[in-house]
C-alpha positions in Angstrom: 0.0 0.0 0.0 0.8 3.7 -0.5 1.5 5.4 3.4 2.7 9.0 4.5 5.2 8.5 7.0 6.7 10.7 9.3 10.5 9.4 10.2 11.6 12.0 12.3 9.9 15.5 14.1 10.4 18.5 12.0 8.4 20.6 9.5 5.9 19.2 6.7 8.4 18.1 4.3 9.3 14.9 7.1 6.4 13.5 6.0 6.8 11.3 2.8 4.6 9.1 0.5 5.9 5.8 -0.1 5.1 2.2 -0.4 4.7 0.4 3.1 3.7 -3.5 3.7 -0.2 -4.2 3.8 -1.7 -4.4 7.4 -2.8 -7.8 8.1 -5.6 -9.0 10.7 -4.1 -11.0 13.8 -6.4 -11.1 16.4 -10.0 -12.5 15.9 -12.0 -9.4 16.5 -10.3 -7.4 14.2 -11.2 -6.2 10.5 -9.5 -4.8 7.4 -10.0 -1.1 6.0 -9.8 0.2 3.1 -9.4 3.7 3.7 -11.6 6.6 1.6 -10.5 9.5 3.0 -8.4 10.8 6.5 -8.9 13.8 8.5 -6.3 16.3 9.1 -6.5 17.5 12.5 -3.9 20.1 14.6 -3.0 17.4 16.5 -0.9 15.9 13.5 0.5 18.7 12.9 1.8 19.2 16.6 3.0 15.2 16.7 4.7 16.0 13.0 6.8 18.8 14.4 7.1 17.7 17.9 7.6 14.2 17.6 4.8 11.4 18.8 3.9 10.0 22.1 5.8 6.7 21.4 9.1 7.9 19.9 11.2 5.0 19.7 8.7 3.5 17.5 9.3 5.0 14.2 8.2 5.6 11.3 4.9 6.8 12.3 2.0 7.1 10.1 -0.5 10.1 11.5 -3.9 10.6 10.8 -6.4 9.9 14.1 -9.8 9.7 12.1 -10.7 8.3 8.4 -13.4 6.8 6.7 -13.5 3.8 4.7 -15.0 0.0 3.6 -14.4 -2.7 5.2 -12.8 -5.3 3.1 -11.4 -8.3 5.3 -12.7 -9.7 8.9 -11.0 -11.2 11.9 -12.5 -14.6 12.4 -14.9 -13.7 15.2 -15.9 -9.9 13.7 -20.3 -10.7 13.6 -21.2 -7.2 13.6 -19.8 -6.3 10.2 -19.6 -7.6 6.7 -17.5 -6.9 3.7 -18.6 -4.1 2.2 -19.9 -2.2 5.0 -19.1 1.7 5.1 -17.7 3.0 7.9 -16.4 5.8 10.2 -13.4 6.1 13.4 -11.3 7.6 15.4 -8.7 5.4 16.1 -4.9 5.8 15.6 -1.9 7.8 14.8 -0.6 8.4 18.1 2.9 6.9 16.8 2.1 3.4 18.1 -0.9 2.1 16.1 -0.6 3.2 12.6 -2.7 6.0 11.5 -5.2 7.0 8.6 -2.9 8.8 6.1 -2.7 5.5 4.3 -4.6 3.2 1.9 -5.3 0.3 4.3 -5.4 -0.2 8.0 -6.7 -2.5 10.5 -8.6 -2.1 14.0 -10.5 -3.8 16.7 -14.1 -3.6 15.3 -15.2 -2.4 18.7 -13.6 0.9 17.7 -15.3 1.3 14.5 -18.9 2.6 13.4 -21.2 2.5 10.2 -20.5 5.4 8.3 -23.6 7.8 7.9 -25.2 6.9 5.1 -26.0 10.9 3.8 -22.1 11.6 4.3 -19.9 11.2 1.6 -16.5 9.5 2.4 -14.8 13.0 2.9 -17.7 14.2 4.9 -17.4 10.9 7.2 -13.3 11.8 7.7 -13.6 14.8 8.9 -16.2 14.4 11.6 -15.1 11.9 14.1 -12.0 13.8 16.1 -14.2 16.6 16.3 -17.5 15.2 17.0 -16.3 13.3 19.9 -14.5 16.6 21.1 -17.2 18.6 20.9 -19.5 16.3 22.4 -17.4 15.6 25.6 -16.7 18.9 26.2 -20.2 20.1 26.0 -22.2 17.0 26.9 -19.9 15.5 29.2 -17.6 17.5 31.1 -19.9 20.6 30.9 -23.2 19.3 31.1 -25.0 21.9 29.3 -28.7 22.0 29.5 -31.6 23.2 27.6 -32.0 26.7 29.2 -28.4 27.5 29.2 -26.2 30.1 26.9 -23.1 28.9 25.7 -20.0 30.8 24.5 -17.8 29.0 21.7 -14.6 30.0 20.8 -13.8 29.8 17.2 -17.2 29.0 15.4 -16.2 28.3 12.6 -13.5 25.9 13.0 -13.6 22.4 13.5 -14.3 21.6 16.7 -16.2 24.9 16.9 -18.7 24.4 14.0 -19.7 21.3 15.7 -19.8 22.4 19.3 -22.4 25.2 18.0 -24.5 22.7 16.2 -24.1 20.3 19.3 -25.2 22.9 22.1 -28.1 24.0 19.3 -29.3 20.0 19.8 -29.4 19.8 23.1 -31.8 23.7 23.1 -29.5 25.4 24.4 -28.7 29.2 23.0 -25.4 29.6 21.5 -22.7 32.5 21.0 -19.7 32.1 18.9 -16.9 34.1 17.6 -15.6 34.7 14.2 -13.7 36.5 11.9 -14.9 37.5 8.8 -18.4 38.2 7.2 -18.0 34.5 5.4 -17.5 33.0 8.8 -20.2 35.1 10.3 -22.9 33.9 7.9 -21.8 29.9 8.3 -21.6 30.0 11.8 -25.6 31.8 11.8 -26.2 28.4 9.1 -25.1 26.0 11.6 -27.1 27.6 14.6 -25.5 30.6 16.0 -28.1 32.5 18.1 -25.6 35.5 18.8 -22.4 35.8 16.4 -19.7 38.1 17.1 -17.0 39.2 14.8 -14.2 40.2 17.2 -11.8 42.1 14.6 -14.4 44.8 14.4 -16.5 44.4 17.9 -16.0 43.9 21.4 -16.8 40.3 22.2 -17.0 41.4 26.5 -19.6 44.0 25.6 -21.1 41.8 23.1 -21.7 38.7 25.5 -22.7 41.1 28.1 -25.8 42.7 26.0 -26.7 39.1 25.2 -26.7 37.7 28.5 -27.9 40.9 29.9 -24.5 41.4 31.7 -25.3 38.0 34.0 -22.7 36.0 31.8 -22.7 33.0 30.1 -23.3 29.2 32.0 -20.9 27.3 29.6 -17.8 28.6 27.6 -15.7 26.7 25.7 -12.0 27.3 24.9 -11.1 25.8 21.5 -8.4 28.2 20.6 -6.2 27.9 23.8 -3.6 31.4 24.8 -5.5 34.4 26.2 -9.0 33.0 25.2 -9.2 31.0 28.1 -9.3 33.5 30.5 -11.2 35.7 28.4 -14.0 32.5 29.1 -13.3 33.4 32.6 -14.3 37.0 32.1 -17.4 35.9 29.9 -18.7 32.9 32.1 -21.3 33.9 34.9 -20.6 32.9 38.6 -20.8 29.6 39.4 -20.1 28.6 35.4 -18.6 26.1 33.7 -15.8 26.2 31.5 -14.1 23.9 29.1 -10.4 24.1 27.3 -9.0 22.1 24.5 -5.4 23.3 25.5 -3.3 23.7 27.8 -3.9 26.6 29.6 -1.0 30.0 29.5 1.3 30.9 32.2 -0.9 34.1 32.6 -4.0 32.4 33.2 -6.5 34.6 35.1 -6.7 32.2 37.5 -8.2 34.7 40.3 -11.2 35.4 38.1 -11.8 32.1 37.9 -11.9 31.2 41.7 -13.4 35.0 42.6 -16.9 33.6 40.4 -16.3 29.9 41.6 -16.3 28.8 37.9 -15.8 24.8 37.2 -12.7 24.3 35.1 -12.8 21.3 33.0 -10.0 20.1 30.5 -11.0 18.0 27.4 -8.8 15.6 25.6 -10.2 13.2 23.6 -7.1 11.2 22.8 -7.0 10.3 26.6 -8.5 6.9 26.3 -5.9 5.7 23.4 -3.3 7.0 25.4 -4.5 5.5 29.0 -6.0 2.6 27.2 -9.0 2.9 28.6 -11.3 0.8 26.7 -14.4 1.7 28.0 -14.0 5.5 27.5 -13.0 4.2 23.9 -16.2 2.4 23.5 -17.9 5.7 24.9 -16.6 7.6 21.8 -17.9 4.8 19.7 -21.4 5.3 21.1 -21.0 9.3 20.4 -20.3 8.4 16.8 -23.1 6.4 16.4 -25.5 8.6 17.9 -23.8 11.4 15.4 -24.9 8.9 12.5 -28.7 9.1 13.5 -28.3 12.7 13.9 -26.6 13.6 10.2 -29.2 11.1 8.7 -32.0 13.0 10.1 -30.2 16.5 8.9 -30.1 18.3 12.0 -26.1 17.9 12.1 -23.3 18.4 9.6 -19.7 18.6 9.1 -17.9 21.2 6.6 -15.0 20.7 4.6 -13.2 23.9 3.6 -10.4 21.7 1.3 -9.1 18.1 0.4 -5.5 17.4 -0.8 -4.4 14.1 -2.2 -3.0 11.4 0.1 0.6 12.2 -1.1 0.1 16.0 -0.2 0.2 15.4 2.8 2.7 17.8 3.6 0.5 21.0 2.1 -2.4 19.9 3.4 -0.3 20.4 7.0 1.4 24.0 5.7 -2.2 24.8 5.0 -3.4 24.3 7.9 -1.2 25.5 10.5 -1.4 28.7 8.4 -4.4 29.2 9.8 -7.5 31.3 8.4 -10.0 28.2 7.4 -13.1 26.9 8.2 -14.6 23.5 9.1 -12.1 20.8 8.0 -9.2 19.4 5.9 -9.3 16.4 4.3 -6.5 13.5 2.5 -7.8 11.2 -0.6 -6.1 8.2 -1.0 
């Protein structure tokens, strides 16, 4: 098979297209894909120039989400069939391969039937973020109905989601963006309130909504000084949720002066701890996702695909920053 490997940290042009041996099933419960299409996600790009979690076992292939057909099956595999369409999150940490490949094989318990209105570039590009969003929102902040949320960053990847996410569960949503373009795609996918923060004042502008009580869930998907702009923006006694690691000058006293809930969401946690039921949990999240894009009231946007063995543009594009929704690789 064709594979883009990474052999060492550094920038985009480490990672190389090249032949690499076929996968092959050796455990019972495990099945064959033929990958479609990968997601491009930050997260490569940060393993690409940093180096992976399991250094010593290189070449790594990236790529933590994908989309494909299933075309062999482990001996004991009842729950799928050649053929089937399908959808994950599994991989690319440097110790399983990943999805920037033609072929690769997982337990079955980690994978779920594609959507069936999704294309196979759709499918990539929604499973890293979906489970993000979700967790973050659903799980660690337990929005509710009645609430307003703040979202970082509407129209990225995570972001787009989250807003469509909070929008499901009737909750009223406020985002920021920056441009017109974004403005009008992040009011498609839900937006109650949209802020473009180049031109306004996203503290006055949350205040007006909220009526200057706050906000009962932000959520940090950009990471630096937004997180303790969620601080600023959250009401007492709210909740709020980072992707990232939070800066060294982290308003930390704001945060304990409104007795805010701080939550941190990772969704690579459960490949890295091995925590198979977590894993399973993210499983469920992506199946749930499949009813929800099948009955249109959730969808994913791709801004740009590259071929498989462009790898290395597709990363200069993205860390250059600027785009909406998600980037996608073709085999």
């Amino acid at each position: 098979m064709k594979a883009v490997l990474l052999q060492r940290p550094g920038d985009p042009t480490t990672l190389s297209y090249q032949s690499y041996p076929d996968p092959q099933i050796q455990q019972p419960h495990q099945l064959k894909i033929q990958i479609k299409a990968a997601g491009v996600n930050p997260i490569d790009t940060k393993l690409r120039s940093r180096g992976t979690f399991y250094p010593d076992q290189m070449p790594a292939i990236l790529g933590c989400d994908g989309s494909g057909v299933v075309v062999e099956l482990g001996s004991e595999v009842t729950h799928f069939q050649i053929g089937d369409e399908v959808y994950f999150c599994r991989g690319g940490l440097g110790d399983i391969p990943g999805t920037y490949c033609d072929l690769t094989v997982l337990e079955a318990q980690y994978v779920a039937p594609k959507p069936q209105n999704l294309d196979f570039v759709q499918a990539a590009a929604a499973p890293l973020v979906l489970i993000t969003a979700w967790e973050a929102l659903y799980d660690r902040a337990q929005i509710q109905p009645d609430h307003t949320v703040f979202v970082q960053g509407g129209s990225g990847g995570v972001g787009h989601v989250a807003i469509q996410l909070a929008k499901q569960r009737g909750a009223r949503v406020c985002t920021t963006v920056s441009t017109p373009q974004k403005a009008r795609l992040a009011r498609e996918w839900g937006a109650d309130q949209v802020i473009q923060y180049p031109i306004e004042s996203v503290e006055e502008a949350v205040r007006d909504w909220t009526e200057g009580v706050g906000v009962d869930v932000a959520l940090d998907t950009l990471g630096g000084a937004s997180l303790s702009q969620c601080f600023e923006l959250a009401r007492p006694y709210g909740r709020v949720v980072t992707l990232l690691a939070p800066a060294s000058d982290t308003a930390w006293s704001t945060a304990r002066t409104k007795n805010l809930t701080l939550s941190y969401e990772l969704m690579l946690t459960p490949m890295l701890q091995g925590m198979a039921a977590a894993q399973q949990h993210q499983v469920e999240i992506l199946k749930r996702c499949k009813t929800w894009f099948e009955d249109q009231v959730l969808q994913v946007h791709v801004h740009k695909t590259f071929p498989l063995a462009a790898a290395a543009d597709a990363h200069e594009f993205l860390e250059r920053g600027g785009m909406t929704g998600k980037v996608v690789l073709i085999p």
